[in-house]
N, C-alpha and C positions, 0 to 999 in steps of 0.2 A: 853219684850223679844219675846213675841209671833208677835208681829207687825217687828220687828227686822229681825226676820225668816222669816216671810213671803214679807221682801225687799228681801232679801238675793234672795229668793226663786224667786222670779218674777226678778229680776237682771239678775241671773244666767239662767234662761229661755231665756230673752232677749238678753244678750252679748254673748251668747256660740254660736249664728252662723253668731258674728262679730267679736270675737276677733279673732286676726291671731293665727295658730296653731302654728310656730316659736316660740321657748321656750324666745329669745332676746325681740323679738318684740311681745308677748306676756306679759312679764313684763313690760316693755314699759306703754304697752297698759295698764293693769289692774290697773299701778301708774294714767294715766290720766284718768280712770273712776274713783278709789276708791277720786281722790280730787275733782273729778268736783260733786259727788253724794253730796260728805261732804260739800264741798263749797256751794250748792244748798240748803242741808238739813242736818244741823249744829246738830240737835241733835241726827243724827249719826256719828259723829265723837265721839270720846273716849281723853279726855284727857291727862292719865295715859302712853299712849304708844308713840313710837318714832315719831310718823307722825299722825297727827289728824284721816288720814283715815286708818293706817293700821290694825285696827280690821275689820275695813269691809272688806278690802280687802283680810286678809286672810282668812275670812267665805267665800267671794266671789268666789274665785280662789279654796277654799277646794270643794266648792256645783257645781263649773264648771268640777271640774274636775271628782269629783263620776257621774256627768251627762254622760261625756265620756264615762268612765267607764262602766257605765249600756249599753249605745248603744252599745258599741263595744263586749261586752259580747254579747247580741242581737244576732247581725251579725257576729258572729267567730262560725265557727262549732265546737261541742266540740269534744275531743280526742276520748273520750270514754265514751259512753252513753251507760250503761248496758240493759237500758227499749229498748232499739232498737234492741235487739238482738234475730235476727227470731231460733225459730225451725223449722228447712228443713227439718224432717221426715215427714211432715206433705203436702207435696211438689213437685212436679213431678222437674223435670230436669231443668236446665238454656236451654233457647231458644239461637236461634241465632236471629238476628237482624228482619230479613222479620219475620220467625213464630211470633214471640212476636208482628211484629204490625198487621199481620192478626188474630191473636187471640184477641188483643186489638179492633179493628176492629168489629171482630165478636160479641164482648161483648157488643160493643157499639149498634149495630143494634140490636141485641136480646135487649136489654133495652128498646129501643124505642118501641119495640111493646108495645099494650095497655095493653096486656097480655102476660108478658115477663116471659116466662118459667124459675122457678128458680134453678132447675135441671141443665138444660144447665146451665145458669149464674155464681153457684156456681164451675161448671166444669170448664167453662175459668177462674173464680178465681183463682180458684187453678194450673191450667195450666200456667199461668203466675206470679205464684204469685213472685218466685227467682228472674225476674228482672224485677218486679213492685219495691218489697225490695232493691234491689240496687240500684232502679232511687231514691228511696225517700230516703236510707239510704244516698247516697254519694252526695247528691246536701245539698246545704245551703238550711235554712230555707228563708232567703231572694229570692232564686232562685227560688223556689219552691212553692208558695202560695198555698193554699188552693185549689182558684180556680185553679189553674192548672190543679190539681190532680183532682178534679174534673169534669174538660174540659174532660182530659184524660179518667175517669175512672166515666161514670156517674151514675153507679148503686152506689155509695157511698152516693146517695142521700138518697137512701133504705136502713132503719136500719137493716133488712135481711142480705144486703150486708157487713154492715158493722159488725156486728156480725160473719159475714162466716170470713170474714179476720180478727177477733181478735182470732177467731178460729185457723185458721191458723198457726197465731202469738203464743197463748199463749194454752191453753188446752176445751177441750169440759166442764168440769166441769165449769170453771172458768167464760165463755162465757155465760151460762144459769143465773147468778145472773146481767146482766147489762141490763138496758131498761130507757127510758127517757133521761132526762136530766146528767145521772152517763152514758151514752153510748157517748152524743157527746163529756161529756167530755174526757172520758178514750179514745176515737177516733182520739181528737187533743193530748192527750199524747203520745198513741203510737206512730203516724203517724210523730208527729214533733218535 
């Protein structure tokens, strides 16, 4: 059975970005793979049931379709993700369009010094922070990469930074227990 799975499982990897997504032609299609695998390789076909190949094909069609499944969860923003949700007292005002990109701006050149004052840094943090939070909250994670955010915002390179903005996010207590590897985690949780 363990060899059985792991057809299933290399099948379903294989046929899911050939079969047609038409539910007609889709069955169709899954009856002339499940005879031609069985026809091929006889002992998986199953005796017992209507059609030599309809045990595979219904493991086949079951593991294509949780494949879906997973991706399309992936890429659907979700309704309501409560870890996303900023405390604003923490937060100067929404900008409008120019301040936010010359404040973005500013943050970025203050980086690039060798010696990038963190005073300033943490100040355009927080100065932008209400619509850094809406670009990241309201875009897909698809839209949105990593590196983007980073293109944009590159003091995130600096665990500093990133700590100032879980600050932000969540409490000064809570921010003093994370460093290493429990930072960049908790960093792509918040963030994405």
């Amino acid at each position: 059975m363990l060899i059985y799975s792991d057809v299933i499982k290399e099948s379903a990897a294989f046929y899911s970005g050939i079969c047609p997504g038409d539910t007609s032609k889709a069955k169709i299609s899954m009856e002339a793979i499940g005879r031609t695998i069985t026809e091929r390789f006889p002992v998986l076909a199953t005796s017992d049931a209507k059609n030599p190949w309809s045990y595979f094909n219904t493991k086949l069609s079951s593991a294509m379709r949780n494949s879906r499944c997973r991706i399309k969860r992936k890429l659907t923003p979700p309704h309501h993700h409560p870890t996303k949700a900023v405390r604003v007292e923490n937060s100067s005002r929404d900008l409008d369009e120019t301040e936010y990109v010359e404040f973005v701006q500013q943050l970025k050149k203050v980086v690039s010094n060798k010696k990038a004052d963190m005073t300033n840094i943490k100040t355009l943090l927080q100065t932008t922070f209400n619509n850094r939070r809406k670009w990241i909250n309201n875009s897909l994670s698809t839209d949105l990469p990593l590196s983007r955010i980073l293109t944009e915002y590159p003091c995130f390179r600096m665990p500093s930074c990133i700590l100032e903005e879980l600050r932000l996010i969540t409490s000064n207590s809570a921010v003093s227990e994370f460093s290493g590897t429990k930072l960049a985690l908790i960093f792509k949780y918040y963030f994405f």
